[in-house]
DRENMARVO-50724 format. One record per residue (C-alpha): residue number from 0; x, y, z. Coordinates in pm, 1 decimal, m for minus. Each point is the difference from the previous one (the first is absolute). Layout:
REM residues N
+-----+----------+----------+----------+
|   n |       px |       py |       pz |
+-----+----------+----------+----------+
| NUM |        X |        Y |        Z |
...
+-----+----------+----------+----------+
***
This chain:
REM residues 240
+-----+----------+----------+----------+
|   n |       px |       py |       pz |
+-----+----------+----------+----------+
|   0 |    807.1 |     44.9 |    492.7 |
|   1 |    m45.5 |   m257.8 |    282.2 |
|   2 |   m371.6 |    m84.3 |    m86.8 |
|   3 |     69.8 |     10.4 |   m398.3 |
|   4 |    259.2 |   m301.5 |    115.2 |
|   5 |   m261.9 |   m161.5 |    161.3 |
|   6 |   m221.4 |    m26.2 |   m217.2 |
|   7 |    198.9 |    m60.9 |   m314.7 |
|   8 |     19.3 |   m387.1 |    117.6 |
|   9 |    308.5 |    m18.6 |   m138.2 |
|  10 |    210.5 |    m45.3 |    320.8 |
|  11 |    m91.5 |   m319.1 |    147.3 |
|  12 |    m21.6 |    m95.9 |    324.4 |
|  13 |    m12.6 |    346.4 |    117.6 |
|  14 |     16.0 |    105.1 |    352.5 |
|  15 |   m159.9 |    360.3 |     16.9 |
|  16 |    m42.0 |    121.6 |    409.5 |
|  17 |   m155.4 |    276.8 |     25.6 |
|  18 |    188.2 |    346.4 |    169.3 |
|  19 |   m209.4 |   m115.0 |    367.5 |
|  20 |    145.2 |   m359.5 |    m75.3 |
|  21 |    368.0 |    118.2 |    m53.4 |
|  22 |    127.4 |    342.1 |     60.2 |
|  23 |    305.6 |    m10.4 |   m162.6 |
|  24 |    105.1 |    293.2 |    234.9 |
|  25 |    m31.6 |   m261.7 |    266.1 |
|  26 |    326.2 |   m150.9 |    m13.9 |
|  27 |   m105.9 |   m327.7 |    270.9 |
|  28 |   m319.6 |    m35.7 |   m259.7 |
|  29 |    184.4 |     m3.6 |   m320.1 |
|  30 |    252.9 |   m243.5 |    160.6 |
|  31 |   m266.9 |   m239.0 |    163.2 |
|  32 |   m200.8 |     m8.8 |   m366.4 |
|  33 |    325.6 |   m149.3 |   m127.8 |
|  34 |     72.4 |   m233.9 |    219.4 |
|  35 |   m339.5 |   m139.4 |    m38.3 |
|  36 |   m111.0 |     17.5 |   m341.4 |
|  37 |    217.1 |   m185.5 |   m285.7 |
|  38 |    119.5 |    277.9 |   m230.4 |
|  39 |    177.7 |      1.7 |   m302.9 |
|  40 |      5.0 |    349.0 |   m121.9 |
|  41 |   m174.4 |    320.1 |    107.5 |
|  42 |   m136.4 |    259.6 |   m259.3 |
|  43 |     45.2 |    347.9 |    259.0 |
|  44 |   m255.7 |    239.1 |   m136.3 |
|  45 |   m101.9 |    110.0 |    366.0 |
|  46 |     77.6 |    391.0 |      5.2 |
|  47 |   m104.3 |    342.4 |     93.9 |
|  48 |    m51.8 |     97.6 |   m397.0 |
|  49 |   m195.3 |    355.2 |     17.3 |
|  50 |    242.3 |    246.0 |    m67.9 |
|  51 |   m165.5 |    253.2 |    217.7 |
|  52 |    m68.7 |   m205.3 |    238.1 |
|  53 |    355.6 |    m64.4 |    m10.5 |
|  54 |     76.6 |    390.0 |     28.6 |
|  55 |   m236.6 |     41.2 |    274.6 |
|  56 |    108.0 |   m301.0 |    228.9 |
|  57 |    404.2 |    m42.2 |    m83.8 |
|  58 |    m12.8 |   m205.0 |    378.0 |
|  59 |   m243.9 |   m253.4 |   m207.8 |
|  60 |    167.0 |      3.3 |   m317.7 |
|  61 |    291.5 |   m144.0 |    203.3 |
|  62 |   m157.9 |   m247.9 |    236.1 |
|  63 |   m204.0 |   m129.1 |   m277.9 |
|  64 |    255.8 |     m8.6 |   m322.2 |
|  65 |    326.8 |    m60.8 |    174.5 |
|  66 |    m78.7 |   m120.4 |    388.2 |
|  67 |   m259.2 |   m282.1 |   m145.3 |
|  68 |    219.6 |    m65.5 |   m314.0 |
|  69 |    298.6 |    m37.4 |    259.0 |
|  70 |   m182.6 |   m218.0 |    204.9 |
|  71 |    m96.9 |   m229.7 |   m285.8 |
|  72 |    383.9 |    m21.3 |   m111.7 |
|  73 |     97.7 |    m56.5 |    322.0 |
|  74 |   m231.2 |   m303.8 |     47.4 |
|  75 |     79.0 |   m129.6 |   m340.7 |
|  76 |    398.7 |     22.4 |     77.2 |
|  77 |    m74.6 |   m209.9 |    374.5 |
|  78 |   m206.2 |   m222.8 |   m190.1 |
|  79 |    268.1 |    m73.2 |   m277.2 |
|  80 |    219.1 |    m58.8 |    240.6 |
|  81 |   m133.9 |   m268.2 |    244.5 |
|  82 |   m207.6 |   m173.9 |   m272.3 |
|  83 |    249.4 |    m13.8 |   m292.0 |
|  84 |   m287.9 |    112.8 |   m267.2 |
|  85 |     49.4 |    303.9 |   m239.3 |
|  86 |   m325.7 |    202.0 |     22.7 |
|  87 |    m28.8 |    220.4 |   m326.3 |
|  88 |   m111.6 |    374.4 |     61.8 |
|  89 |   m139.8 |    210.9 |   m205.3 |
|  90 |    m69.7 |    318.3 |     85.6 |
|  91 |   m210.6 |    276.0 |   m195.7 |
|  92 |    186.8 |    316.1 |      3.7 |
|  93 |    m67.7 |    363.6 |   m193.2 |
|  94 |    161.9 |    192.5 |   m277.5 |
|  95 |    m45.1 |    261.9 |    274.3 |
|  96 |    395.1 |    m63.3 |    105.5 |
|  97 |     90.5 |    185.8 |   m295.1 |
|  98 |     37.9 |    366.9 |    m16.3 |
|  99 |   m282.8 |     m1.3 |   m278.7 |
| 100 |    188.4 |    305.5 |   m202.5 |
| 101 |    175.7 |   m188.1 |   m349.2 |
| 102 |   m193.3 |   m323.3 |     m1.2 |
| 103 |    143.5 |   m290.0 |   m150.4 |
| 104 |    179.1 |   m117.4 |    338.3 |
| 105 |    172.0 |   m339.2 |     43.6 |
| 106 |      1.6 |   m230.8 |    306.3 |
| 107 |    348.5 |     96.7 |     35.1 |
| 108 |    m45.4 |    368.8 |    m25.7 |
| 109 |    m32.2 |    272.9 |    299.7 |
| 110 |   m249.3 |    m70.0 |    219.7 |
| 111 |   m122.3 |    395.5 |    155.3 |
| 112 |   m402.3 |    m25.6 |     58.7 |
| 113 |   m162.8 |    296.4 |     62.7 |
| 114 |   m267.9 |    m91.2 |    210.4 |
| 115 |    m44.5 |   m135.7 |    378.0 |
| 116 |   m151.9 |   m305.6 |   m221.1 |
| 117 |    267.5 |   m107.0 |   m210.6 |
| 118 |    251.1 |     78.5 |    301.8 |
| 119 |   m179.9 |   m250.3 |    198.4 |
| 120 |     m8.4 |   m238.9 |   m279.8 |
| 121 |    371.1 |     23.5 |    m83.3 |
| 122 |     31.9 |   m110.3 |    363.0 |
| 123 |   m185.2 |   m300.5 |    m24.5 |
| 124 |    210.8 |   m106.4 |   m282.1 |
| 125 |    345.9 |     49.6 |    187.9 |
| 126 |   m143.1 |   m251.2 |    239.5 |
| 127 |   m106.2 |   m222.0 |   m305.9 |
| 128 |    344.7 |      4.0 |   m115.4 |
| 129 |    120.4 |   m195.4 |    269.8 |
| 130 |   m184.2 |   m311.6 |   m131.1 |
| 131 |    191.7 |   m258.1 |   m250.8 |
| 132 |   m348.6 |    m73.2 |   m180.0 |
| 133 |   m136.2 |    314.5 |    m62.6 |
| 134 |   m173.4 |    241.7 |   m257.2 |
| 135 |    m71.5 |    329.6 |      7.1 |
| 136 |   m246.2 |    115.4 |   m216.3 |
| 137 |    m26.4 |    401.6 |    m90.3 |
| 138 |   m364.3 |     56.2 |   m183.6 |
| 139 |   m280.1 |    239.3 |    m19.7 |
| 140 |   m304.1 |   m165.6 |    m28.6 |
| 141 |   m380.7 |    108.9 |   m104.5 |
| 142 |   m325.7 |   m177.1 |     33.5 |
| 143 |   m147.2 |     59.0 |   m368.9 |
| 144 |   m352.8 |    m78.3 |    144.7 |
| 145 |     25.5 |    261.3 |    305.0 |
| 146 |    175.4 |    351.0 |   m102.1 |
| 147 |   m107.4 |    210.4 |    245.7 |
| 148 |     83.9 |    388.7 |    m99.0 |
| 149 |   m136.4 |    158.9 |   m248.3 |
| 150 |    278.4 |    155.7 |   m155.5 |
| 151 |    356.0 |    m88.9 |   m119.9 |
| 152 |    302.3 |    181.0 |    m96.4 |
| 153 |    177.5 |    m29.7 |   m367.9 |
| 154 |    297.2 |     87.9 |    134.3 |
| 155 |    126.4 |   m235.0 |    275.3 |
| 156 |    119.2 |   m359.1 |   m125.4 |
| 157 |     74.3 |   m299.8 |    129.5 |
| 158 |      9.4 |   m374.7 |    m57.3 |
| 159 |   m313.8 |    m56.5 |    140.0 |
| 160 |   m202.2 |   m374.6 |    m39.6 |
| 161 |   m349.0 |   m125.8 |     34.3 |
| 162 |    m18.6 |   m207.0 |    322.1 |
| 163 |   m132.4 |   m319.4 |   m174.7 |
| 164 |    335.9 |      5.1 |   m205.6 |
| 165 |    211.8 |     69.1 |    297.8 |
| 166 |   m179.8 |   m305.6 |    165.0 |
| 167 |    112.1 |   m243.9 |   m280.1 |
| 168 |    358.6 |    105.9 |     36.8 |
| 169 |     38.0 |     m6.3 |    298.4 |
| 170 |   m123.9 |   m362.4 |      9.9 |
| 171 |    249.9 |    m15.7 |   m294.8 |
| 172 |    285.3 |    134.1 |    244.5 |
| 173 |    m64.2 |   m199.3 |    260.6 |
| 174 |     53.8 |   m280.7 |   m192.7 |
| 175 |    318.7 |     78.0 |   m123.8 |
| 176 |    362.4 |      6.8 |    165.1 |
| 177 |     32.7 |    393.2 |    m51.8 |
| 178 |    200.0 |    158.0 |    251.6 |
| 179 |    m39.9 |    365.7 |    121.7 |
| 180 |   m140.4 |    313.0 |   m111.4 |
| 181 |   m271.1 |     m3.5 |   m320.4 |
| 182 |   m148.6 |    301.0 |   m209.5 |
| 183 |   m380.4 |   m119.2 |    m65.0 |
| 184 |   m236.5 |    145.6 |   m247.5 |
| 185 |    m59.0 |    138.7 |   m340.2 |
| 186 |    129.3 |    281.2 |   m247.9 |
| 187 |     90.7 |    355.2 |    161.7 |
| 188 |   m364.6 |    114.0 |    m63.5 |
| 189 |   m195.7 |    375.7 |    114.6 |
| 190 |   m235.4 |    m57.0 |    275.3 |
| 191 |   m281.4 |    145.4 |   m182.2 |
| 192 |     82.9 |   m198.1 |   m294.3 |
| 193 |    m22.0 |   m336.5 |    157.3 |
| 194 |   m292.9 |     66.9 |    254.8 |
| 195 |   m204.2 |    154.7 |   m328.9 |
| 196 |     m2.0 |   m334.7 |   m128.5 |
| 197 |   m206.2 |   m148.4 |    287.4 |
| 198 |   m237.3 |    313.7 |    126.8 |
| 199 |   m120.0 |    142.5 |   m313.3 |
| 200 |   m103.8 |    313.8 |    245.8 |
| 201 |    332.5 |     68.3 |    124.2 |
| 202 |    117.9 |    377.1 |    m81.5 |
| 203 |    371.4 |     82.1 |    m77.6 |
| 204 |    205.7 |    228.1 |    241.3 |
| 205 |    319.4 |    138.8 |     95.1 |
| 206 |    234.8 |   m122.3 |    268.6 |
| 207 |    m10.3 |    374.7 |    135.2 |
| 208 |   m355.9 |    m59.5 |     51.9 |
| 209 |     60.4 |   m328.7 |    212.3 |
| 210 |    278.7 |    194.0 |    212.6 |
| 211 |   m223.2 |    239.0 |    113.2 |
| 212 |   m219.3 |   m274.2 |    116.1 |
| 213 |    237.8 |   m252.1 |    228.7 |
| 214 |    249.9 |     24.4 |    262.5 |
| 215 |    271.5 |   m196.4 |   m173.2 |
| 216 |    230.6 |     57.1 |   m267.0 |
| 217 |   m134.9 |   m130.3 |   m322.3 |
| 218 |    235.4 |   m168.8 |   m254.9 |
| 219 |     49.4 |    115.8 |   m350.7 |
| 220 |     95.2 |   m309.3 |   m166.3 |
| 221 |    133.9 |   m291.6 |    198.6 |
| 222 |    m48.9 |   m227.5 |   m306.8 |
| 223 |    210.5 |   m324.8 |     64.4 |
| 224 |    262.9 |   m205.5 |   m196.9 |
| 225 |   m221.3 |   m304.2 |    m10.1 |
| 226 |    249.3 |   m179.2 |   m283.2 |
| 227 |    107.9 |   m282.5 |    353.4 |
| 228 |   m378.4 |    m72.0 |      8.9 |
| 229 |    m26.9 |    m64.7 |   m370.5 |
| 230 |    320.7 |   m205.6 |    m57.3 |
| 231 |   m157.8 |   m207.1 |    342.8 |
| 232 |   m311.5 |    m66.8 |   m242.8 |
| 233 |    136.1 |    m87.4 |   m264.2 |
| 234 |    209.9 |   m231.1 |    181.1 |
| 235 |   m299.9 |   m174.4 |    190.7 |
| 236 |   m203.3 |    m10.0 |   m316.8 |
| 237 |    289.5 |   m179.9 |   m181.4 |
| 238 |     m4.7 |   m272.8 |    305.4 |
| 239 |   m382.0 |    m73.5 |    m37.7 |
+-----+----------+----------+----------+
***
């Protein structure tokens, strides 16, 4: 997500340190960078994303999704405070806070992830919620030039978005004067339905079949109300 930023040259000005630069679980580091460095808003894409990874290494999960996103709210808040200057924070969460059984969840709905990854991403937000100038935005994102498995089930469904579209909005977003949590991405859609349109190889399963394969608990539909997102569109669009 970070490098697809990067190299959309959209965001100007763009300060990009590298993890041995700033480790945001460094709390001294992350405060330091802002002290020295004139910043205006910080897109937080910086996580732990594997879910087994994630199941295998809950102590990282933590120290990398809510330690380092604590640390970088913590800095932001000191830095608010002595300089006067609103910083505007994004952060890029997951649909994976939702319990991923009905689908069609709102921003305002229940919140029950059933994975060490969407628990340690639900954490980062409560520290992003402490922020005046914030946005929280829950997505599922694919690379449409790099789908890596071979096969994809017809029967799990989410909101899912290409990562070039997810990009634009949330360059769109960050523009705007949206407040708090945001649904991003398309139509409630099968897996295998929208990765068939990109890998013409791809072969349709089952989510049984995927179960049998991964440590984690994996969704049935955690689909998203993504009507917010929309009316925010629309709205921008009208403006320009």
């Amino acid at each position: 997500m970070g490098r697809a930023i990067i190299q959309s040259g959209k965001f100007k000005n763009l300060l990009t340190p590298s993890s041995t630069e700033l480790d945001i679980c460094d709390q001294n580091q992350v405060r330091l960078y802002l002290e020295q460095n004139d910043i205006g808003y910080i897109i937080h894409a910086a996580a732990l994303a594997r879910l087994t990874g994630c199941e295998n290494a809950p102590a990282e999960a933590i120290r990398k999704n809510i330690i380092g996103t604590s640390n970088l709210v913590s800095s932001v808040l000191s830095r608010e405070c002595r300089s006067g200057k609103s910083i505007r924070f994004l952060q890029i969460s997951s649909d994976g806070v939702y319990e991923g059984t009905e689908g069609g969840y709102t921003e305002d709905g229940p919140t029950i992830p059933k994975t060490n990854y969407g628990w340690s991403k639900l954490g980062a937000e409560c520290a992003v919620r402490l922020l005046d100038n914030y946005c929280i935005i829950r997505t599922r994102f694919f690379d449409k030039k790099n789908i890596p498995f071979e096969t994809s089930a017809s029967d799990i469904y989410t909101s899912k978005i290409s990562l070039d579209e997810l990009v634009l909005h949330v360059y769109q977003i960050l523009l705007s004067d949206y407040i708090g949590v945001l649904n991003v991405g398309g139509n409630k859609i099968s897996d295998f339905d929208c990765h068939k349109n990109y890998k013409l190889s791809i072969k349709e399963c089952l989510r049984l079949d995927i179960v049998k394969e991964v440590p984690f608990e994996v969704p049935k539909d955690i689909s998203m109300d993504t009507s917010k997102f929309i009316q925010l569109l629309d709205t921008l669009n009208a403006k320009h």
